[in-house]
Backbone as ProteinMPNN parsed JSONL, in Angstrom:
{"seq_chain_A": "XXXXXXXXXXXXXXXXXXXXXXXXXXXXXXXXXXXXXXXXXXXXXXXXXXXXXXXXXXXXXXXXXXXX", "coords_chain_A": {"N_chain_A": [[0.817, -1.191, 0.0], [2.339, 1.264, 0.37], [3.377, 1.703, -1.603], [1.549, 3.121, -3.141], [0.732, 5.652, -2.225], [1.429, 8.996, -2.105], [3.918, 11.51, -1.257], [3.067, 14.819, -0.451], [5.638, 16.588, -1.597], [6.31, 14.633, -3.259], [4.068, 15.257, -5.174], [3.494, 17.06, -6.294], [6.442, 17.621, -7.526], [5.297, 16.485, -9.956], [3.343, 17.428, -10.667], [4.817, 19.646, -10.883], [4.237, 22.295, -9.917], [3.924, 24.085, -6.494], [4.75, 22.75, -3.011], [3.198, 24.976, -1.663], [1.651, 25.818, -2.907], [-0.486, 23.709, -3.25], [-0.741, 22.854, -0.365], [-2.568, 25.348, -0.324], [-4.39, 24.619, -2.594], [-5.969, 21.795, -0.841], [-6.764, 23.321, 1.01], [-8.857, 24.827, 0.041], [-10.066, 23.06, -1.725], [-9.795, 22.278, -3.689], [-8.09, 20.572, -5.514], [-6.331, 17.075, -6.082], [-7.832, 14.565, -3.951], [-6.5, 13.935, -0.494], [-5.419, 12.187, 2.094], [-4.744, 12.024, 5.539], [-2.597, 11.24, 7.722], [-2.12, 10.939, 10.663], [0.334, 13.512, 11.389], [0.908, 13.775, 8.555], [0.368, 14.524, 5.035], [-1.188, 12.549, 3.043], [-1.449, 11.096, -0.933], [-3.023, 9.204, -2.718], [-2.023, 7.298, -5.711], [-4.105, 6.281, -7.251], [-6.248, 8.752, -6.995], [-5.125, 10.707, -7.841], [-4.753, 10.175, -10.575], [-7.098, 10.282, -11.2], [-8.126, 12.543, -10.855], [-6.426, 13.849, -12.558], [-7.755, 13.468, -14.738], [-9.728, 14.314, -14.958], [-8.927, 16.768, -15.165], [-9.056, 17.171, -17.693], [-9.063, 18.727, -20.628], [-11.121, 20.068, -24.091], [-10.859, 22.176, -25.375], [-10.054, 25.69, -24.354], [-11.627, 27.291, -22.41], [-13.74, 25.327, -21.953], [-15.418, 24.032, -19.907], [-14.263, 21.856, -17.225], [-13.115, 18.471, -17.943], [-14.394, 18.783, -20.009], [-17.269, 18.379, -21.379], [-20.336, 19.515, -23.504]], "CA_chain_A": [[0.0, 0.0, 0.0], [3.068, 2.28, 0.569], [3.899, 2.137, -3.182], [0.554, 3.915, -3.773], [0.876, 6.573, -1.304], [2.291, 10.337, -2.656], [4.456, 12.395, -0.429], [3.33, 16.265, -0.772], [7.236, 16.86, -2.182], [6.428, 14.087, -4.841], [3.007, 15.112, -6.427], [4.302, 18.724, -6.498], [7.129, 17.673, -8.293], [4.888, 15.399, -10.748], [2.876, 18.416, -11.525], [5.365, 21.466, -11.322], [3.866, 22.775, -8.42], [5.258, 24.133, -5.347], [3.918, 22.251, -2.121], [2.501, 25.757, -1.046], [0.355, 25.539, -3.79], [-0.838, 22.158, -3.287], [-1.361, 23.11, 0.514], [-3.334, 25.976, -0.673], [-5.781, 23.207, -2.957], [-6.154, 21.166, 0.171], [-7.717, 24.397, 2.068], [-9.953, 25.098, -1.097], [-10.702, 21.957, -2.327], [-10.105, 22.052, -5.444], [-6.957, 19.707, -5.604], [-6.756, 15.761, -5.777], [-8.253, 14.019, -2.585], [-5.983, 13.424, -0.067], [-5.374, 11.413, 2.863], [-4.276, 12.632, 6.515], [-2.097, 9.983, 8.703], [-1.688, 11.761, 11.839], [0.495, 15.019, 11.055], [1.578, 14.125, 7.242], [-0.3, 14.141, 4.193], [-0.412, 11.656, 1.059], [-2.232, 11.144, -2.186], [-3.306, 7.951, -3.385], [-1.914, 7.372, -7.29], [-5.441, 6.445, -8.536], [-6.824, 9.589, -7.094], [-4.18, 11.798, -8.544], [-4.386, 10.172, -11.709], [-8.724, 10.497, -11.823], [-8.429, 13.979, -10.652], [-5.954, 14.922, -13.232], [-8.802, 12.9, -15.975], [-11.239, 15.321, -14.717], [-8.97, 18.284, -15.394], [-8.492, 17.529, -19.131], [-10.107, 19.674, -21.66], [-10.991, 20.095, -25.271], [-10.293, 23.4, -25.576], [-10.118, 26.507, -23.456], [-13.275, 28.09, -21.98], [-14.719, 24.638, -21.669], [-15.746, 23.072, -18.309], [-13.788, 20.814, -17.001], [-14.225, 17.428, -18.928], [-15.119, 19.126, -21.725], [-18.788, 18.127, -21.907], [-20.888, 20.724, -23.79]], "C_chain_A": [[0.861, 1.256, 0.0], [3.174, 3.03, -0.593], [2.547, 3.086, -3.476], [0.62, 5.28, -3.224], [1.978, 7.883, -2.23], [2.718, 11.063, -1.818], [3.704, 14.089, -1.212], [4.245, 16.737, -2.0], [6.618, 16.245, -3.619], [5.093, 14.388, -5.909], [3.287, 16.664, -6.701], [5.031, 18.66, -7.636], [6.88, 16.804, -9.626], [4.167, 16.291, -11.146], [3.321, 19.868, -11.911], [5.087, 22.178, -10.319], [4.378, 23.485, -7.5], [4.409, 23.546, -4.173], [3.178, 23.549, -1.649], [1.265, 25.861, -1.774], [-0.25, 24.556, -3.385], [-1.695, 21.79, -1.484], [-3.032, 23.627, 0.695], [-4.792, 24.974, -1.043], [-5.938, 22.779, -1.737], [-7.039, 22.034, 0.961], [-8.927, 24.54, 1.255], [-10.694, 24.285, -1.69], [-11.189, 21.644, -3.308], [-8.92, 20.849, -5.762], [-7.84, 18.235, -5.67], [-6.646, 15.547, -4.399], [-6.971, 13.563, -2.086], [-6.428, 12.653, 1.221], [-4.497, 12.164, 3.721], [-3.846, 11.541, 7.5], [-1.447, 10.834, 9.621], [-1.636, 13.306, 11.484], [0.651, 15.113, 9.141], [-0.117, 13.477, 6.855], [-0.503, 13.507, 3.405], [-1.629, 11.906, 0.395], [-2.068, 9.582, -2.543], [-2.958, 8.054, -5.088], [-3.068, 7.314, -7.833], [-6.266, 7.218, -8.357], [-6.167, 10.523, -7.619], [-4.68, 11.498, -9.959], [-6.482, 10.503, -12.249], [-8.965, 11.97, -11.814], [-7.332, 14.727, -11.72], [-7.056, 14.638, -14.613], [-9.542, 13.798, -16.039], [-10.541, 16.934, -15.287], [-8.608, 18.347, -16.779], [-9.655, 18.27, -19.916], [-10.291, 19.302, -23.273], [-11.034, 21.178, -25.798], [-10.594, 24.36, -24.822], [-11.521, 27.211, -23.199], [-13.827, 27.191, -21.575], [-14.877, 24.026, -20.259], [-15.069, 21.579, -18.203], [-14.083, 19.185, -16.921], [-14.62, 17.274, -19.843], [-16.538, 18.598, -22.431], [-19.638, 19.335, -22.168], [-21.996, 20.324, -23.467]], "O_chain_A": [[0.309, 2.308, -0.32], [3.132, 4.244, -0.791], [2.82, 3.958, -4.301], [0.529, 6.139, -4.101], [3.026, 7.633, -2.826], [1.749, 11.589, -1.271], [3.885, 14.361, -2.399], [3.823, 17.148, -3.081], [6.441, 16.853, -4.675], [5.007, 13.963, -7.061], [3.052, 17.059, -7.843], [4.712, 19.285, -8.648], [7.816, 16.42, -10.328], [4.122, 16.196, -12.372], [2.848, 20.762, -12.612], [6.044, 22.776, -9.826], [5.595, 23.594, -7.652], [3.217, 23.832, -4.281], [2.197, 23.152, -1.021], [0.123, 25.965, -1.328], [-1.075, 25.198, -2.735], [-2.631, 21.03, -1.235], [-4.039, 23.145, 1.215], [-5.758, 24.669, -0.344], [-6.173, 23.828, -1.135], [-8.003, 21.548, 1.551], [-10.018, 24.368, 1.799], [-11.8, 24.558, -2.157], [-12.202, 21.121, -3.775], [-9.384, 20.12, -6.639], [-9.039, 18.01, -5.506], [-5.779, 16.037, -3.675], [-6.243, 12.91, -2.833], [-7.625, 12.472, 1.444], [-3.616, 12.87, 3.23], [-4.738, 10.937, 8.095], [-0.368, 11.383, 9.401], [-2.552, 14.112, 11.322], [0.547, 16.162, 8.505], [-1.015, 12.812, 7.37], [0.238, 13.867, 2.49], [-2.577, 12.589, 0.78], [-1.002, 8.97, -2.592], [-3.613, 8.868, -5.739], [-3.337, 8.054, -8.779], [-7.261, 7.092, -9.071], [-6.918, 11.44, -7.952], [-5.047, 12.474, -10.615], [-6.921, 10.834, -13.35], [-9.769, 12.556, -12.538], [-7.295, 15.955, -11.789], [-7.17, 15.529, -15.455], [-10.061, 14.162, -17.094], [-11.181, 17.912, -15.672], [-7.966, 19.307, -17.206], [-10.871, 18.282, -19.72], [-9.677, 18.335, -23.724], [-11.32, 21.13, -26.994], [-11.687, 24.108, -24.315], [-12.299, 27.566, -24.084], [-14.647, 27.511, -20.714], [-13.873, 23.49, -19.79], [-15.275, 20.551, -18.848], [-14.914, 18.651, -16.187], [-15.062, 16.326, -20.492], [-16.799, 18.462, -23.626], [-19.754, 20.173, -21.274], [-22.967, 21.077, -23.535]]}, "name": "protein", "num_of_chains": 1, "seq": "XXXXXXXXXXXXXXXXXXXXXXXXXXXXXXXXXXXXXXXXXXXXXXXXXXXXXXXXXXXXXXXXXXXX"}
């Protein structure tokens, strides 16, 4: 189960990010779902990877998903 697990540091550096950003999402709740084990945070890979599905487009202006 470890292998699934995302450090902060590493989904940051998997999207460019800076963890303050990524904090930020987490307060707003717009980011991928995480997970809270005590004081640290992780990310599950197959919610990273559904929540980046959701943020693809088909061209700009459109709603995320791109369903008209």
């Amino acid at each position: 189960m470890e292998s699934d697990l995302m450090a902060p540091t590493d989904l940051a550096t998997k999207l460019g990010k800076s963890q303050a950003a990524l904090a930020q999402w987490r307060y707003l709740g717009i980011g991928p779902p995480f997970i809270k084990l005590g004081r640290n945070v992780r990310y599950r890979t197959r919610d990273v990877e559904a929540w980046l599905d959701r943020q693809t487009m088909q061209r700009t202006g459109d709603p995320a998903g791109g369903a008209a």
